[in-house]
N, CA, C and O atoms as a GROMACS GRO file, in nm:
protein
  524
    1UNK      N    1  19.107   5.509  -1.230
    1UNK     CA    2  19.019   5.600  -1.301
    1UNK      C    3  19.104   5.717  -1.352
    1UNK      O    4  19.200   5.768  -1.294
    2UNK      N    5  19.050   5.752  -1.480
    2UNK     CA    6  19.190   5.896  -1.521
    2UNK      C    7  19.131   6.004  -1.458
    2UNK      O    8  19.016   6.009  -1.413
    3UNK      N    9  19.231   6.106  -1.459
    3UNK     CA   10  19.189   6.238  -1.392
    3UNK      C   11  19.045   6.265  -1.454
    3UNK      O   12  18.947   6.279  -1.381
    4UNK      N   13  19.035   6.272  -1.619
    4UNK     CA   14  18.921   6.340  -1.674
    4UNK      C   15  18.825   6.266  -1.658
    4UNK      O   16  18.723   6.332  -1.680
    5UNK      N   17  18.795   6.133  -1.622
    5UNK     CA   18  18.680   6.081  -1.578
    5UNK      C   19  18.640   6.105  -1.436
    5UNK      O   20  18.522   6.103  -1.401
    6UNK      N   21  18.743   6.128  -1.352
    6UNK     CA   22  18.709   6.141  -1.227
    6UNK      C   23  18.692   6.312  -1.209
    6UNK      O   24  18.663   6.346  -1.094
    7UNK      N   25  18.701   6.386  -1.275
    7UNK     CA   26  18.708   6.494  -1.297
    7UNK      C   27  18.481   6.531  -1.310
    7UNK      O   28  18.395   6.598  -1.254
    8UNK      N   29  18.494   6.434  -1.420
    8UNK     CA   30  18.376   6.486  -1.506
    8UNK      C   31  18.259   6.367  -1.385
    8UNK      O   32  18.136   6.371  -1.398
    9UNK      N   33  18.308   6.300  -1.306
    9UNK     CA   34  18.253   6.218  -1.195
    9UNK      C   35  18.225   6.380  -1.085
    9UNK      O   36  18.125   6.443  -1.119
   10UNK      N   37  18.282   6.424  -1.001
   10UNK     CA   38  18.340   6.491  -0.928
   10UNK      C   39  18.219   6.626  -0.955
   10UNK      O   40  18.164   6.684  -0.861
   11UNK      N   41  18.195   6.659  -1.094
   11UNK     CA   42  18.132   6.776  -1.143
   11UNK      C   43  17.974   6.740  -1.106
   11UNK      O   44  17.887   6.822  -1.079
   12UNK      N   45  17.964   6.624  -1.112
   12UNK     CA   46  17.766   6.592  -1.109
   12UNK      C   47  17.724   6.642  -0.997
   12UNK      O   48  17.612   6.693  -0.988
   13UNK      N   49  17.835   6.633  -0.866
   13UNK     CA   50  17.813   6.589  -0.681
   13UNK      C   51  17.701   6.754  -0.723
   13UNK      O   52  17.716   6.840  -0.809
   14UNK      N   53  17.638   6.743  -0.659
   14UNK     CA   54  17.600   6.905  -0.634
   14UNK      C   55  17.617   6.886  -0.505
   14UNK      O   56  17.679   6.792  -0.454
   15UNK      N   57  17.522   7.045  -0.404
   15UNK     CA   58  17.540   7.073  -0.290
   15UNK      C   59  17.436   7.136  -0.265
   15UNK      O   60  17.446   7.213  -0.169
   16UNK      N   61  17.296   7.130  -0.337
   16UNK     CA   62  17.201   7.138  -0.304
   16UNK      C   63  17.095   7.070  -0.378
   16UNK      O   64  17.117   7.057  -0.498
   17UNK      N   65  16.988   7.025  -0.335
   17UNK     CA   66  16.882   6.938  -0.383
   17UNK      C   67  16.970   6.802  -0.436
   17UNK      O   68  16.996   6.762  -0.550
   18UNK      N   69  17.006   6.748  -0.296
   18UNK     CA   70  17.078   6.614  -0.329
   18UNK      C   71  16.942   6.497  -0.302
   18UNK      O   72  16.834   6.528  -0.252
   19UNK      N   73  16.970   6.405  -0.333
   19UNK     CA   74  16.893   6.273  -0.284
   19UNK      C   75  16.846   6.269  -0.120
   19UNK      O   76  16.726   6.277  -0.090
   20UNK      N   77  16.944   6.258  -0.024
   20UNK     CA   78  16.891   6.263   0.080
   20UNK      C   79  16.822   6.415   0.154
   20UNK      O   80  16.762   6.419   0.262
   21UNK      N   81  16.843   6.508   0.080
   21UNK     CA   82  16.803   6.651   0.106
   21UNK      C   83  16.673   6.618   0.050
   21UNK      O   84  16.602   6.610   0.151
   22UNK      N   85  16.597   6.592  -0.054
   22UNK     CA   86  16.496   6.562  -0.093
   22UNK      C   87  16.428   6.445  -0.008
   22UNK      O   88  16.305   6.443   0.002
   23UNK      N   89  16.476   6.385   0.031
   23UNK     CA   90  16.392   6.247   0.144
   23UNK      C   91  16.337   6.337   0.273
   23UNK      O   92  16.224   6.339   0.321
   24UNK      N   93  16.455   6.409   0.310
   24UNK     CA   94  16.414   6.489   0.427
   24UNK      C   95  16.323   6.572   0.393
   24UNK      O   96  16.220   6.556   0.458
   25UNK      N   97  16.318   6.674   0.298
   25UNK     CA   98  16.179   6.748   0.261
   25UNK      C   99  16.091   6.706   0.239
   25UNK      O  100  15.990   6.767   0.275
   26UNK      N  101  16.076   6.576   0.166
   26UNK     CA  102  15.935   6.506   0.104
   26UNK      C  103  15.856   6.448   0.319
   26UNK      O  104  15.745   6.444   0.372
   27UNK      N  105  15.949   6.430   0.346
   27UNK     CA  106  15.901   6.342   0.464
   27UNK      C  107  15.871   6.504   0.558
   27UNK      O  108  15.761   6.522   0.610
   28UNK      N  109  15.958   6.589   0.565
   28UNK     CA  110  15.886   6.706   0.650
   28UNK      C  111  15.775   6.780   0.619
   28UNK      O  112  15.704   6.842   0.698
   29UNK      N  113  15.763   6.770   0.488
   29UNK     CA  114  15.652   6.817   0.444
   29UNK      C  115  15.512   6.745   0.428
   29UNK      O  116  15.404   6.800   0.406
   30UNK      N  117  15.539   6.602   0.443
   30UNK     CA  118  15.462   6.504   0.497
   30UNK      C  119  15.410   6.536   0.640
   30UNK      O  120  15.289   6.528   0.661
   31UNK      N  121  15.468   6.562   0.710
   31UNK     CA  122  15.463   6.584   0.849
   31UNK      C  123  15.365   6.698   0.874
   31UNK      O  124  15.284   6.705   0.966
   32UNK      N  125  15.390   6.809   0.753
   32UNK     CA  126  15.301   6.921   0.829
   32UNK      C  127  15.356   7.002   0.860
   32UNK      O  128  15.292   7.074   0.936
   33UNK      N  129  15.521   7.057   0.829
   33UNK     CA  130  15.603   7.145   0.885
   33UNK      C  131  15.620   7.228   0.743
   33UNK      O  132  15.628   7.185   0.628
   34UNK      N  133  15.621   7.319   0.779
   34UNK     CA  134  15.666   7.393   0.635
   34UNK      C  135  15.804   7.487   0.647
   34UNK      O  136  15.827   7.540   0.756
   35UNK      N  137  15.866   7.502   0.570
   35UNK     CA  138  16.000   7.556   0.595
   35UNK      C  139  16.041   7.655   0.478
   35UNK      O  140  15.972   7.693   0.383
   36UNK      N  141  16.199   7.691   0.517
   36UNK     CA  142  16.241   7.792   0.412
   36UNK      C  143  16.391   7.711   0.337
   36UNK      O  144  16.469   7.669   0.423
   37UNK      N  145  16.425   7.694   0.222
   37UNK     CA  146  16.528   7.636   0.183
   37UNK      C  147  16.679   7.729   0.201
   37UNK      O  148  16.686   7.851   0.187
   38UNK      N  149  16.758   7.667   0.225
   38UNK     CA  150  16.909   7.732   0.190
   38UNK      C  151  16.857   7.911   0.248
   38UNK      O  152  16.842   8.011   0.178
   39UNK      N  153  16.846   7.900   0.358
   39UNK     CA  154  16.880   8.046   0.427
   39UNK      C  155  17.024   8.115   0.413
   39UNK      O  156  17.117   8.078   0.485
   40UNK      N  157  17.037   8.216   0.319
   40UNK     CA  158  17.168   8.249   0.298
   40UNK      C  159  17.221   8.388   0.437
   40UNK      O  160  17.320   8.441   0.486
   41UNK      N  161  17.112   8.387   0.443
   41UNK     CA  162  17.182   8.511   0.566
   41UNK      C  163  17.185   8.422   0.702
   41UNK      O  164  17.225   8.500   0.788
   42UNK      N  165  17.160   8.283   0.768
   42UNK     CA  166  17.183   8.277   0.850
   42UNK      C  167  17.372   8.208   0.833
   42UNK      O  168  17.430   8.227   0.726
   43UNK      N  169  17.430   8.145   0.929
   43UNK     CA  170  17.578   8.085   0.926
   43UNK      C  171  17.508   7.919   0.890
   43UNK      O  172  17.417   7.842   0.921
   44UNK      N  173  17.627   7.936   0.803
   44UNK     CA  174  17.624   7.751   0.704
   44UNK      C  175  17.525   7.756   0.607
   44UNK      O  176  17.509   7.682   0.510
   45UNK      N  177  17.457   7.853   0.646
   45UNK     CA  178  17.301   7.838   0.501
   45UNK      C  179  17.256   7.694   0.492
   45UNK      O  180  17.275   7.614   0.400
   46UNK      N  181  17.184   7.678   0.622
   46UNK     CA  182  17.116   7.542   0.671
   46UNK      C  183  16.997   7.487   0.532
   46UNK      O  184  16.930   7.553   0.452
   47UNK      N  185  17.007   7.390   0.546
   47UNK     CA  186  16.895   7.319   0.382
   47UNK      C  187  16.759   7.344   0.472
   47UNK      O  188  16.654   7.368   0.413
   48UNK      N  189  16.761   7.342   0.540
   48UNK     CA  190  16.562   7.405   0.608
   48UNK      C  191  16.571   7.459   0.696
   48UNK      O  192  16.674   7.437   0.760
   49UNK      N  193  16.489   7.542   0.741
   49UNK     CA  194  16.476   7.661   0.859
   49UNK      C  195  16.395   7.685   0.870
   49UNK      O  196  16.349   7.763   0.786
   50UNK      N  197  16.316   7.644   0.973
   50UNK     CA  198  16.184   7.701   1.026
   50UNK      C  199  16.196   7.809   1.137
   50UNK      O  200  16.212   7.814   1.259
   51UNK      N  201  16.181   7.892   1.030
   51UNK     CA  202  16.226   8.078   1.108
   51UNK      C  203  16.119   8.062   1.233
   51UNK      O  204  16.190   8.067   1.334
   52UNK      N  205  15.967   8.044   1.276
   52UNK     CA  206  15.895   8.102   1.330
   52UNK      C  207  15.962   7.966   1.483
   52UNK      O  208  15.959   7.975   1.606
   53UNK      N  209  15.999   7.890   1.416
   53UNK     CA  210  16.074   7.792   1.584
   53UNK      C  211  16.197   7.833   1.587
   53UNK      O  212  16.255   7.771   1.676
   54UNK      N  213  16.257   7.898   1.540
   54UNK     CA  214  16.440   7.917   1.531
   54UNK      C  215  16.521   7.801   1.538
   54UNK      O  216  16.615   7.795   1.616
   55UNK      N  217  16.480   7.676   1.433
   55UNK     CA  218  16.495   7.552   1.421
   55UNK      C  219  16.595   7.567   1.259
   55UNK      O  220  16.552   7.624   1.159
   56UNK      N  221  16.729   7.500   1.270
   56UNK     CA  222  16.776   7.479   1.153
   56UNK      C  223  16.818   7.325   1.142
   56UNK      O  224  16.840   7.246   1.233
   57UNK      N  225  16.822   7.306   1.000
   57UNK     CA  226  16.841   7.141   0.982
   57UNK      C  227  16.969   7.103   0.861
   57UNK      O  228  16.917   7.136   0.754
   58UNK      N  229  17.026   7.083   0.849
   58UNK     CA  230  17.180   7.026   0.814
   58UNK      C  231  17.121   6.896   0.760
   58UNK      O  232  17.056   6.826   0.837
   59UNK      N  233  17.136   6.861   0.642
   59UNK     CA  234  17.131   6.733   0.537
   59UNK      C  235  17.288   6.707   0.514
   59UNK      O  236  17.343   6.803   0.459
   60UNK      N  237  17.379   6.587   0.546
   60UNK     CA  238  17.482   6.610   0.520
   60UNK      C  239  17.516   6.448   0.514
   60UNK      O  240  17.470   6.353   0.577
   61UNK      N  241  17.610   6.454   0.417
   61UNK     CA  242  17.611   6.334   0.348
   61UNK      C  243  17.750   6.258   0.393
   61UNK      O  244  17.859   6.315   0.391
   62UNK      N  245  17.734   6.146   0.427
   62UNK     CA  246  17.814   6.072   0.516
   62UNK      C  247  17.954   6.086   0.490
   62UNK      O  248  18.032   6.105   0.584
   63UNK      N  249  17.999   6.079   0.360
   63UNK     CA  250  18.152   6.101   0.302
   63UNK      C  251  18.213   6.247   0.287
   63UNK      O  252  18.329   6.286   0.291
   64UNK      N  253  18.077   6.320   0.265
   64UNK     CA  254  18.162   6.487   0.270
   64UNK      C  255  18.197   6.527   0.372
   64UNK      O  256  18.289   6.609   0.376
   65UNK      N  257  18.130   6.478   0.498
   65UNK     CA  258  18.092   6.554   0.606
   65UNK      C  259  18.147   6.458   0.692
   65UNK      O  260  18.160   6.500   0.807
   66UNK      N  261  18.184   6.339   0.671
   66UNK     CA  262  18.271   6.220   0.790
   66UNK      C  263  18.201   6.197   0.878
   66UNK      O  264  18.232   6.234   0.991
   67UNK      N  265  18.078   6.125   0.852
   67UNK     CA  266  17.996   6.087   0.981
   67UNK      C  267  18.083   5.998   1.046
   67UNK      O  268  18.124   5.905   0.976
   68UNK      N  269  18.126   6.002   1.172
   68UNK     CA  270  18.181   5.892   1.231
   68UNK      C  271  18.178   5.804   1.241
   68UNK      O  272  18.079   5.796   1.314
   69UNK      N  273  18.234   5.639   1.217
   69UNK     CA  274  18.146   5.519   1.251
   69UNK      C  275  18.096   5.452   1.142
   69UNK      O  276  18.077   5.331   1.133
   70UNK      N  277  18.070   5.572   1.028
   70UNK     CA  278  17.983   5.492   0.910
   70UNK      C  279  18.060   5.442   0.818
   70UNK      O  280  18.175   5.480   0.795
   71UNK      N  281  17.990   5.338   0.751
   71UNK     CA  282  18.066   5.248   0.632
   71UNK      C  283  18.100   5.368   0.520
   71UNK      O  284  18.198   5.362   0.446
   72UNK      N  285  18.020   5.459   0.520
   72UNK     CA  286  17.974   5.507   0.390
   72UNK      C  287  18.136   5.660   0.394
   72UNK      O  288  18.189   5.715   0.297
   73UNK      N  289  18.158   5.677   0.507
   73UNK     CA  290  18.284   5.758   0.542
   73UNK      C  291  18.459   5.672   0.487
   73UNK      O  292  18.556   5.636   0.553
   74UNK      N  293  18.441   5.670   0.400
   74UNK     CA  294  18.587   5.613   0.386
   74UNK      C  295  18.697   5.672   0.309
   74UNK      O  296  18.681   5.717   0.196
   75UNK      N  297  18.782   5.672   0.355
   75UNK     CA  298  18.899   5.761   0.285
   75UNK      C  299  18.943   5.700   0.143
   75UNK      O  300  18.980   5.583   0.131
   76UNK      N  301  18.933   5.799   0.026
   76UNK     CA  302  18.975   5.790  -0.088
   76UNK      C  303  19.152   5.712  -0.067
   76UNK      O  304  19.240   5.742   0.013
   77UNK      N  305  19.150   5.591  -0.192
   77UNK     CA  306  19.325   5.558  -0.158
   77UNK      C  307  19.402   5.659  -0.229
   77UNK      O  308  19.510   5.688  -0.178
   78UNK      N  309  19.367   5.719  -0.338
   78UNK     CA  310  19.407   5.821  -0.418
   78UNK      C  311  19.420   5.914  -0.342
   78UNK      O  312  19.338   5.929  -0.251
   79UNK      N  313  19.557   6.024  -0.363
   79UNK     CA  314  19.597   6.170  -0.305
   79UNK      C  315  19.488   6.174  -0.156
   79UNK      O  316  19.382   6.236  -0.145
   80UNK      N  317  19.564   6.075  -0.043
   80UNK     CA  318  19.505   6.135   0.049
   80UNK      C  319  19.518   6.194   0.150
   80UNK      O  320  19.451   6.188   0.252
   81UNK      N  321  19.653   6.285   0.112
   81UNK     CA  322  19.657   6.398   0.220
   81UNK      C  323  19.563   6.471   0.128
   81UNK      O  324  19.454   6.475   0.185
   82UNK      N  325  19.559   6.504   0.064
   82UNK     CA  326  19.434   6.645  -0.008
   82UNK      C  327  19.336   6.583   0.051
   82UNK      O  328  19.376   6.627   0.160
   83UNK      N  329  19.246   6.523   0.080
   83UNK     CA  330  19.116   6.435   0.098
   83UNK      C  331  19.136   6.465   0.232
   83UNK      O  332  19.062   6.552   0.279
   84UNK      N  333  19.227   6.406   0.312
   84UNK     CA  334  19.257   6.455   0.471
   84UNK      C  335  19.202   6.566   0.494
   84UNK      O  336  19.099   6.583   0.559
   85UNK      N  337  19.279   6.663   0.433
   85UNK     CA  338  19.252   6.806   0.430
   85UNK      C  339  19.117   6.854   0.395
   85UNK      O  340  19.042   6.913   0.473
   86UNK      N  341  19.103   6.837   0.326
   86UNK     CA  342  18.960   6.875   0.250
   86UNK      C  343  18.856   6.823   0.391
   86UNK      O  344  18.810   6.898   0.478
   87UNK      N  345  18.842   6.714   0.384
   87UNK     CA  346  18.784   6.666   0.488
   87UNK      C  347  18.754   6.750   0.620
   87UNK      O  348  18.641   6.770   0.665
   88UNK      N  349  18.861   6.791   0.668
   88UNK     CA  350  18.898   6.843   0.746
   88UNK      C  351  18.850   6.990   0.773
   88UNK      O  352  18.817   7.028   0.885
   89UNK      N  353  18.850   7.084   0.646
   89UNK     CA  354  18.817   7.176   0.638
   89UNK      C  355  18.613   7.214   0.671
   89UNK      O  356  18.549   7.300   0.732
   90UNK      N  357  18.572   7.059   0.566
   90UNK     CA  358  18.433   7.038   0.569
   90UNK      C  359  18.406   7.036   0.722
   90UNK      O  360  18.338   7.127   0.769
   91UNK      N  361  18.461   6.928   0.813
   91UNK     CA  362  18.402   6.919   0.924
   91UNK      C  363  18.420   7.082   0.985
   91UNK      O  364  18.326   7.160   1.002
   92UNK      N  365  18.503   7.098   1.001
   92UNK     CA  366  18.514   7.269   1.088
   92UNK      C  367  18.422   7.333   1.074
   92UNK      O  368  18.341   7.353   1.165
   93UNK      N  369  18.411   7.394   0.928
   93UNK     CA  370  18.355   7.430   0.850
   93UNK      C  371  18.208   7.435   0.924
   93UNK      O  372  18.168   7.543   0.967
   94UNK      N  373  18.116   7.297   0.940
   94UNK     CA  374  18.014   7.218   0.959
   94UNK      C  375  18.054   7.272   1.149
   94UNK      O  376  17.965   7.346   1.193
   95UNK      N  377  18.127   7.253   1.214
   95UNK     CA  378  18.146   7.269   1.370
   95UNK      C  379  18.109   7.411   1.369
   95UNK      O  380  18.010   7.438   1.437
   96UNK      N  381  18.168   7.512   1.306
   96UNK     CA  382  18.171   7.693   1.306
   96UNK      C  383  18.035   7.712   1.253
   96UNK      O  384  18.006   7.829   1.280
   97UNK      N  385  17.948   7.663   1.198
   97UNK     CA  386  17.817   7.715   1.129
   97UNK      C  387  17.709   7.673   1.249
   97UNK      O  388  17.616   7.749   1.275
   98UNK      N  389  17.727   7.548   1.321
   98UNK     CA  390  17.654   7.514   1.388
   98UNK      C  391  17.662   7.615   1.552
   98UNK      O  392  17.562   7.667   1.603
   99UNK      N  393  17.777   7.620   1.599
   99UNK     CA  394  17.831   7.675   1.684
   99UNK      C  395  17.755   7.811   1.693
   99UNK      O  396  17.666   7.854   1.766
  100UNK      N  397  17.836   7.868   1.574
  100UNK     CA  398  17.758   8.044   1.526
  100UNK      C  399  17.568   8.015   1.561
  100UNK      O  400  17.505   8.070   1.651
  101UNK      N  401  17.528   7.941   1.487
  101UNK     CA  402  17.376   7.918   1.505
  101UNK      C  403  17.305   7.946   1.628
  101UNK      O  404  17.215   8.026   1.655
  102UNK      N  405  17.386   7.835   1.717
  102UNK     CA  406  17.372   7.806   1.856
  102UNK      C  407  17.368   7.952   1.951
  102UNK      O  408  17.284   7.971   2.039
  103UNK      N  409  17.477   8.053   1.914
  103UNK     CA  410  17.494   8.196   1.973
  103UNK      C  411  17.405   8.255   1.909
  103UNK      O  412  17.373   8.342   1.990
  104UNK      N  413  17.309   8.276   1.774
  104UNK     CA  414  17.188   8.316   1.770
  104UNK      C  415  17.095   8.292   1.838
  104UNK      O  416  17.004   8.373   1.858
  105UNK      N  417  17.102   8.159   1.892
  105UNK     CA  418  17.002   8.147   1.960
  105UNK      C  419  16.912   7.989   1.875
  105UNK      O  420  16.825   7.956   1.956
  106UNK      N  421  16.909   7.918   1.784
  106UNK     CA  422  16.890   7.823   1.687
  106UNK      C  423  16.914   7.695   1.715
  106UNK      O  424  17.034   7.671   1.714
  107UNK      N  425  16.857   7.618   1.736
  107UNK     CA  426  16.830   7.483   1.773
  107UNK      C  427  16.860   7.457   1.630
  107UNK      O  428  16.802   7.515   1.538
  108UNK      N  429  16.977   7.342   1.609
  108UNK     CA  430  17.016   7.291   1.511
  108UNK      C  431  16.995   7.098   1.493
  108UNK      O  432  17.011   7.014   1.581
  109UNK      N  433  16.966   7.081   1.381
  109UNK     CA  434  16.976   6.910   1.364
  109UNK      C  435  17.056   6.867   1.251
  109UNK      O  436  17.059   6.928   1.144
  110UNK      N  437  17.104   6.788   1.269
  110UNK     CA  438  17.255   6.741   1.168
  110UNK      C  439  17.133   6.645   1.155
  110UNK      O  440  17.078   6.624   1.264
  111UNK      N  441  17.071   6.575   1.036
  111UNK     CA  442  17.056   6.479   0.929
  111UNK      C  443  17.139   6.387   0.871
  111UNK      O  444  17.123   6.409   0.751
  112UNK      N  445  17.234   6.282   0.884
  112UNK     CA  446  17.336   6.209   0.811
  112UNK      C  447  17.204   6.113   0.674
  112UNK      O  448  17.087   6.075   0.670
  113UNK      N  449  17.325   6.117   0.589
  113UNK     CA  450  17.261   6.062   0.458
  113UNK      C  451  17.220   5.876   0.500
  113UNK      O  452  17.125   5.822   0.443
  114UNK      N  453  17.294   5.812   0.588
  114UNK     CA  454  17.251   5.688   0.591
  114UNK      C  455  17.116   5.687   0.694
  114UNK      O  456  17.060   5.578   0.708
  115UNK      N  457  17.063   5.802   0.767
  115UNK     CA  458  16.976   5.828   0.846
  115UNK      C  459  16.867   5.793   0.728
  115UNK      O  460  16.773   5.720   0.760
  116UNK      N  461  16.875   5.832   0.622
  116UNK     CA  462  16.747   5.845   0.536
  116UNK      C  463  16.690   5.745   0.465
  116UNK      O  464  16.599   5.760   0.383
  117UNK      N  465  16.757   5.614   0.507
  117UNK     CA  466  16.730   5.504   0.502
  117UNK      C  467  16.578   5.412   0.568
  117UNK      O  468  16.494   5.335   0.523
  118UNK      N  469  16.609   5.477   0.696
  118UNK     CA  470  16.486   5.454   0.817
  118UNK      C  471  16.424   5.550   0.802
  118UNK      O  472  16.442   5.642   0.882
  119UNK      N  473  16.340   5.563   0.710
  119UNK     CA  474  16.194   5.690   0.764
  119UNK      C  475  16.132   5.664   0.854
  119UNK      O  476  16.136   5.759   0.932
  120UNK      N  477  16.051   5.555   0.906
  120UNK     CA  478  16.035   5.561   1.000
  120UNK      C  479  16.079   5.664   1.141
  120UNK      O  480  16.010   5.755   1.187
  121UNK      N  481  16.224   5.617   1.193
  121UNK     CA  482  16.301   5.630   1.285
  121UNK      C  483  16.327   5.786   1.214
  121UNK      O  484  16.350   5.884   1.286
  122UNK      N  485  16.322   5.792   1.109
  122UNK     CA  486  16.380   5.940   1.045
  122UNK      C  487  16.280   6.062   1.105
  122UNK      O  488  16.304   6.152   1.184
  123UNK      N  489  16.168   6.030   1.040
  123UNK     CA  490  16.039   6.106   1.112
  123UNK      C  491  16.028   6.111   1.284
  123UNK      O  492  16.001   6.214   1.347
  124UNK      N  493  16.051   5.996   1.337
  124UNK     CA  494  16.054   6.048   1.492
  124UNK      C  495  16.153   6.116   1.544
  124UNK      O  496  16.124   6.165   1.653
  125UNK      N  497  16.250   6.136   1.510
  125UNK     CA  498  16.370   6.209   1.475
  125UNK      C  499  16.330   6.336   1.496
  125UNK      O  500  16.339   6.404   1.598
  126UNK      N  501  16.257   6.377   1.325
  126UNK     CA  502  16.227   6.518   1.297
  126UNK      C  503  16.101   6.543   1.404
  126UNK      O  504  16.097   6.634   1.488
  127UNK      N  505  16.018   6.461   1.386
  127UNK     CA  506  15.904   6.481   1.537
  127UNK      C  507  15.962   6.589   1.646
  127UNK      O  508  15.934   6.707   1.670
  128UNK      N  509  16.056   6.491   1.704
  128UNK     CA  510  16.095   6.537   1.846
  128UNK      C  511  16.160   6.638   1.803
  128UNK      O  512  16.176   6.703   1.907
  129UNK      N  513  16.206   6.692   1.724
  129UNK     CA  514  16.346   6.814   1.665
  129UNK      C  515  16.247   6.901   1.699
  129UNK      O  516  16.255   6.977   1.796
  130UNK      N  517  16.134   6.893   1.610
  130UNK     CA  518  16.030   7.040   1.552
  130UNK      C  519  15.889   7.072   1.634
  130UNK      O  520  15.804   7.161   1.630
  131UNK      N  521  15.908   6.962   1.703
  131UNK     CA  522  15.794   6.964   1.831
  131UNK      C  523  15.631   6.920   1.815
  131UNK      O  524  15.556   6.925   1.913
   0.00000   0.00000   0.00000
């Protein structure tokens, strides 16, 4: 692939209101939970937060974020010490926001993108998370 296609590939990704961020809202809001989007004053600026449970929720997508284990986690063959790295930075990144949370006091749930496959199993999930 040339740089400028993978370039102008690379530009679409957003980092909010992705596909599986939207499965998880349509289905929590199914549920009966109502929430707040992208909290910028708490750490990581969690994709939902239900301030009145001190509940935050993490949508995170299997390749940015290196779910362990999953098919969908695989290392680029192209430049991959940068990708290493990068990688690398994301998970921390993702460890320090959750961590910080946790010393507020915030019950946190990591969401992986192949999770959003099973609604079912997805919803009992969020069930037991939000009470």
């Amino acid at each position: 692939m040339s740089p400028s296609k993978r370039s102008a590939l690379m530009s679409r990704i957003r980092g909010k209101d992705t596909g599986p961020e939207m499965i998880v809202r349509r289905l929590v809001h199914c549920l009966g939970y109502r929430y707040r989007l992208h909290h910028k004053k708490l750490p990581g600026t969690p994709d939902l937060v239900f301030t009145k449970r001190k509940k935050a929720l993490f949508v995170h997508g299997c390749f940015w974020h290196r779910h362990e284990g999953c098919k969908n986690a695989v290392m680029p063959k192209t430049r991959p010490e940068f990708w290493r790295e990068k990688f690398h930075r994301n998970v921390e990144r993702d460890r320090v926001a959750v961590k910080d949370l946790d010393k507020l006091g915030w019950e946190v749930l990591v969401v992986w993108e192949c999770e959003t496959k099973d609604l079912d199993e997805l919803g009992r999930k969020l069930c037991s998370f939000l009470g």
